[in-house]
C-alpha positions in Angstrom: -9.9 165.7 98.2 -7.7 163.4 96.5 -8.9 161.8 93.1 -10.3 158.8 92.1 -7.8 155.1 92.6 -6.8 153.7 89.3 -9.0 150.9 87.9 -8.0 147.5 88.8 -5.9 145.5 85.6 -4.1 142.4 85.6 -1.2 142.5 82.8 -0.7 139.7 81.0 2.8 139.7 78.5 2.9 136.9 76.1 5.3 135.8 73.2 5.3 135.6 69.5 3.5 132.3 68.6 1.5 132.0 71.6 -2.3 133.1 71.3 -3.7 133.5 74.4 -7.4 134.9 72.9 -9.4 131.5 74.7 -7.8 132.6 78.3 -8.9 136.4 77.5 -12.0 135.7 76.7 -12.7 133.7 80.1 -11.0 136.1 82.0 -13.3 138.9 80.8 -16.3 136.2 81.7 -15.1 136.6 84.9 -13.1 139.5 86.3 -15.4 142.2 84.6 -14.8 144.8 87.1 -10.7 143.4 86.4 -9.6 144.3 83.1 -7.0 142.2 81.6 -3.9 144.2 79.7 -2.2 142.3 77.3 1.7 142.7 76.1 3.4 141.5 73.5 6.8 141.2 74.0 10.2 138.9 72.8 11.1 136.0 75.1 13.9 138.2 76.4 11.9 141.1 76.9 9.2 139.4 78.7 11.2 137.3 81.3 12.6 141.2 82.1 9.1 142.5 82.1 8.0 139.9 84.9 11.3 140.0 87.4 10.7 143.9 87.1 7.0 144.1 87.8 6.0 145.3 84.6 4.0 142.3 84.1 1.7 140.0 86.5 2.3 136.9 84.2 3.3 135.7 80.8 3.0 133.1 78.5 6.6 132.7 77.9 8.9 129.9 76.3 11.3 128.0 79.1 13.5 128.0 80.6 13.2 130.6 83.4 14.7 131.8 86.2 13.5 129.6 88.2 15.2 131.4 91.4 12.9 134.4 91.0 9.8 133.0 88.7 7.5 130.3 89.1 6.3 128.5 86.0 3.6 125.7 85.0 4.8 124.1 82.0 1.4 124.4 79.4 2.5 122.5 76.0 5.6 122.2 73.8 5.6 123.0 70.3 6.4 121.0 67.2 9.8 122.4 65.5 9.8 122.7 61.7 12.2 123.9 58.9 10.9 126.6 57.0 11.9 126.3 53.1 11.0 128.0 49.4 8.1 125.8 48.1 10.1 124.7 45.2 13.1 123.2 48.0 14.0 119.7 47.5 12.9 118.5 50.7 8.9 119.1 50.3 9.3 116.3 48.9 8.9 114.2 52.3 7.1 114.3 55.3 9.6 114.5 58.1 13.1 116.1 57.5 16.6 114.9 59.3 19.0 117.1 60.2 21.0 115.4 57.8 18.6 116.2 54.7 19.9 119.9 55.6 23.2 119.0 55.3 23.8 121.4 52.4 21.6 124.4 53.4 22.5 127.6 55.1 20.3 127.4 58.3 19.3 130.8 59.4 20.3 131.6 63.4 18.6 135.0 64.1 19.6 136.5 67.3 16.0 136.1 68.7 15.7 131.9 68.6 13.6 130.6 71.1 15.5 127.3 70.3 18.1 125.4 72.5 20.9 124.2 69.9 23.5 122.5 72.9 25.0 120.5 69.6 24.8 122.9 67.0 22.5 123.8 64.6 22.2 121.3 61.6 23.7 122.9 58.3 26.1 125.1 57.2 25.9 128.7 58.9 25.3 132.1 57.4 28.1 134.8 57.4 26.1 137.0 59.7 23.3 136.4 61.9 19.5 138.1 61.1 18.6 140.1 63.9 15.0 139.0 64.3 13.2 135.8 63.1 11.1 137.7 60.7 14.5 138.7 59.3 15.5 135.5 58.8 12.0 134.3 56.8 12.7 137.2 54.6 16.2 135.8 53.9 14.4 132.5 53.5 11.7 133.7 50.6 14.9 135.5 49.1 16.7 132.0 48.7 19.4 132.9 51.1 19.0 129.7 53.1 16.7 128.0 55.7 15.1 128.4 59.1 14.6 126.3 62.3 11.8 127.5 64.6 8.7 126.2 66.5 5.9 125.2 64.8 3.9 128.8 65.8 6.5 130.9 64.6 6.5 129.6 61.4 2.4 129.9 61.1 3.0 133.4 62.4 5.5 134.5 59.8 3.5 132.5 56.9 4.3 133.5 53.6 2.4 132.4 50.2 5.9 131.2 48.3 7.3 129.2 51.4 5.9 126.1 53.7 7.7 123.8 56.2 8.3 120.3 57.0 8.6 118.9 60.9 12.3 118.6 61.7 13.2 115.4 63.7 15.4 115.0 66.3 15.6 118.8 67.1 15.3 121.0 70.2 11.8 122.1 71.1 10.7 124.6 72.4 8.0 124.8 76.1 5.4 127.1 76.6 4.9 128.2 80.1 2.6 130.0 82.5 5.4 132.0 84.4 4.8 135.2 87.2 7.2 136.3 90.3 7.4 133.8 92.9 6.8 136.8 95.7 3.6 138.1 93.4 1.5 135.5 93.6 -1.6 137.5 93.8 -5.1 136.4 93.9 -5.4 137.7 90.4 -2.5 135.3 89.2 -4.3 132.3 91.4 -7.4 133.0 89.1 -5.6 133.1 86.1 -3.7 129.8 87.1 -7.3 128.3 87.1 -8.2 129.7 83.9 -5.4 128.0 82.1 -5.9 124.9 83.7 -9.5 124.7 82.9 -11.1 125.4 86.1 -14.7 126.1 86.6 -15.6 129.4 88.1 -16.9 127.3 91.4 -13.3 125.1 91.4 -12.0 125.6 94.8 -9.0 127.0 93.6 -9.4 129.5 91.0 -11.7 131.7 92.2 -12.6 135.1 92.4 -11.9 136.4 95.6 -15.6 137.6 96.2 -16.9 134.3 95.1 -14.5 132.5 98.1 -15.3 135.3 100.7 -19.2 135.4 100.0 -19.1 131.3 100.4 -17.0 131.6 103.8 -19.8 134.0 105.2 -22.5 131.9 104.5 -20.7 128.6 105.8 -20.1 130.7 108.7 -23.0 131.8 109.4 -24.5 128.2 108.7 -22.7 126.9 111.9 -23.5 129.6 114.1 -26.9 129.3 113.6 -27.6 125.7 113.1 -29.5 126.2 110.1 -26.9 124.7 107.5 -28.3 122.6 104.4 -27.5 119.2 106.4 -28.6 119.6 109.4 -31.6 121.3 107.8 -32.4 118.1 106.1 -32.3 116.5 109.0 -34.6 118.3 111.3 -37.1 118.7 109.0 -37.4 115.0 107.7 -37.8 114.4 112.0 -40.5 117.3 112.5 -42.3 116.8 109.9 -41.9 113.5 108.4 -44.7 112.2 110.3 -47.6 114.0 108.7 -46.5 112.9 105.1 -49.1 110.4 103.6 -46.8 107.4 102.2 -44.4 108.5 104.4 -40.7 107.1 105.7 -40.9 104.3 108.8 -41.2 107.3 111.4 -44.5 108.3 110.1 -45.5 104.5 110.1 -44.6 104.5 113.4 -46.6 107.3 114.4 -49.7 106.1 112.9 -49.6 103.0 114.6 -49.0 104.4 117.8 -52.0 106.7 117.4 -49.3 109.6 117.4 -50.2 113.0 116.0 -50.9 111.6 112.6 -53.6 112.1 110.7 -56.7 108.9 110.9 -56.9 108.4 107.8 -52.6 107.4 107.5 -53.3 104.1 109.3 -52.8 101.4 107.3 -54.8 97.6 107.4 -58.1 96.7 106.9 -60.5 98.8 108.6 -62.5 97.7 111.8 -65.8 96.1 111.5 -64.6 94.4 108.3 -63.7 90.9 108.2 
């Protein structure tokens, strides 16, 4: 006798900065016999976990392969420069890239950010090798750091804050899976994001959908579906209601098979 089939789970790999704790919870709502895995992994490492079927979807930052992955773009994230409290430019608002001008901007080897005409600045000798790196090197006074607006919440420190950086690259979160995986699991999912009730007709549970079918199904066969339910009854037995529609009227009048005491008018002998 073989044993027992492995429990069901959909695996769900996300990136730093993305919180996906309001989908989770949803998820569990509805998939209880379905348990959800979650995986944290770097925006490199995820986009390999999902072509390699380590993953059913992420929440990843674009751009993907678009050849192999499917993606439904979710938000995109303000980008910030991430100073020492005491930096001259807390003093404003908003920041140009021209306000860093004489900083050392940070360019860790794990950016999320797209710099096509060069990061604002002047660069560091060596490159960090992870953004948490690089906010070290920040609170040390070694320079500055660009990132999305998430990134620098999730690498908060007490003795640094940022300022929003204009006219800089931006990063887009995504809801990404393999195009030739798109399970029912993932459909589900795809309606969880976007907000779909559990009785959306796309987003469902698979029983829900099945268990809907049956009954429609068996509706036609029969001739006992909710419509033409309605309809029979209000012809059968619309008659005998007191107050009734025009057919009971009707009826009355006629001296159908409604009750005496449904005709209507003043009643004989009285004039």
């Amino acid at each position: 006798m073989t044993g027992s089939a492995e429990t069901p789970s959909f695996r769900l790999v996300y990136v730093p900065g993305v919180t996906p704790d309001k989908w989770l919870r949803v998820w569990n709502e509805r998939h209880r016999d379905t348990p959800l895995t979650l995986l944290l992994a770097s925006a490199a490492e995820a986009r390999d976990l999902l072509v390699g079927g380590g993953a059913d979807a992420g929440l990843v930052r674009l751009p993907v392969d678009r050849a192999v992955l499917s993606a439904i773009p979710l938000y995109t994230e303000q980008t910030v420069v991430v100073v020492p409290k005491d930096h001259l430019v807390t003093a404003v608002d908003e920041v140009t890239p021209q306000d860093l001008a004489d900083d050392i901007v940070l360019h860790p080897l794990d950016d999320v950010l797209d710099w096509e005409r060069g990061l604002p600045g002047r660069p560091a000798l060596e490159r960090p090798a992870t953004t948490a790196d690089a906010v070290e090197l920040v609170a040390a006074g070694i320079g500055v750091l660009v990132v999305p607006l998430s990134l620098a919440r999730l690498h908060h420190r007490k003795d640094l804050t940022y300022r929003p950086l204009k006219d800089a690259p931006e990063s887009r979160v995504a809801l990404s899976w393999p195009e030739a995986a798109t399970t029912d699991e993932v459909e589900d999912f795809i309606g969880i994001v976007r907000g779909r009730t559990v009785n959306s007709t796309r987003g469902r549970t698979r029983s829900t959908a099945e268990s809907d079918t049956r009954r429609d199904t068996a509706g036609r066969k029969t001739g006992t579906g909710r419509a033409d339910a309605g309809k029979g009854g209000a012809s059968r037995s619309g008659a005998g209601k007191a107050g009734g529609g025009k057919t009971g009227a009707k009826g009355a009048r006629r001296g159908s098979a409604g009750p005496k005491g449904a005709r209507r008018g003043k009643p004989r002998g009285r004039g």
